[in-house]
N, C-alpha and C positions, 0 to 999 in steps of 0.2 A: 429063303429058309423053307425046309420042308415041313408037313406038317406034325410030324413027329417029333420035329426039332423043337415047336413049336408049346408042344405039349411037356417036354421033360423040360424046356427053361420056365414055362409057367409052372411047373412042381416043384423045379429049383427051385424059384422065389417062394411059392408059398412054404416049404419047408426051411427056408433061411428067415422068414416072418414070424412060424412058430417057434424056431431055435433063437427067438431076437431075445435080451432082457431088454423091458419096458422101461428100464433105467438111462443105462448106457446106451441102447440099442445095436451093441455088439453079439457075435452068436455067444450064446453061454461058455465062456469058458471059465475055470475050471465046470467039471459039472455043475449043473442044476440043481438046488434046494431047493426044496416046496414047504413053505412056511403054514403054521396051522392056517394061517387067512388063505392059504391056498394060491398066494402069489407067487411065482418063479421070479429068481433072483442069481445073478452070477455068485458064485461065492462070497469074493470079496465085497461086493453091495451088499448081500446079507448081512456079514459083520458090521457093517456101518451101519444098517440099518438097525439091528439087535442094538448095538451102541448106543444111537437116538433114542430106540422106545426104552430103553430102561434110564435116561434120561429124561424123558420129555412124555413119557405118557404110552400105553401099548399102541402096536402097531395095527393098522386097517380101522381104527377107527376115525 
């Protein structure tokens, strides 16, 4: 490998790291919600999660 090759798979990774949800750890798909607690969440985890806190208490805390 060269060293530039080197360099765009390590920016691969870290941009496939920030595009991760901390949930699933799949890239976000559909888009990205940012929840007032400022957590990113794939869509459909959001719903389930909005789901939970009206449920069981708000969320991030």
């Amino acid at each position: 490998m060269t060293l530039s090759s080197l360099i765009v798979q390590d920016a691969m990774e870290a941009l496939a790291q920030v595009l991760s949800c901390p949930v699933c750890l799949e890239l976000f798909t559909p888009p990205v919600l940012v929840l007032s607690c400022t957590h990113n969440f794939c869509r459909k985890l959001r719903w389930e999660l909005v789901d939970r806190r009206e449920n069981q208490g708000t969320l991030g805390k």
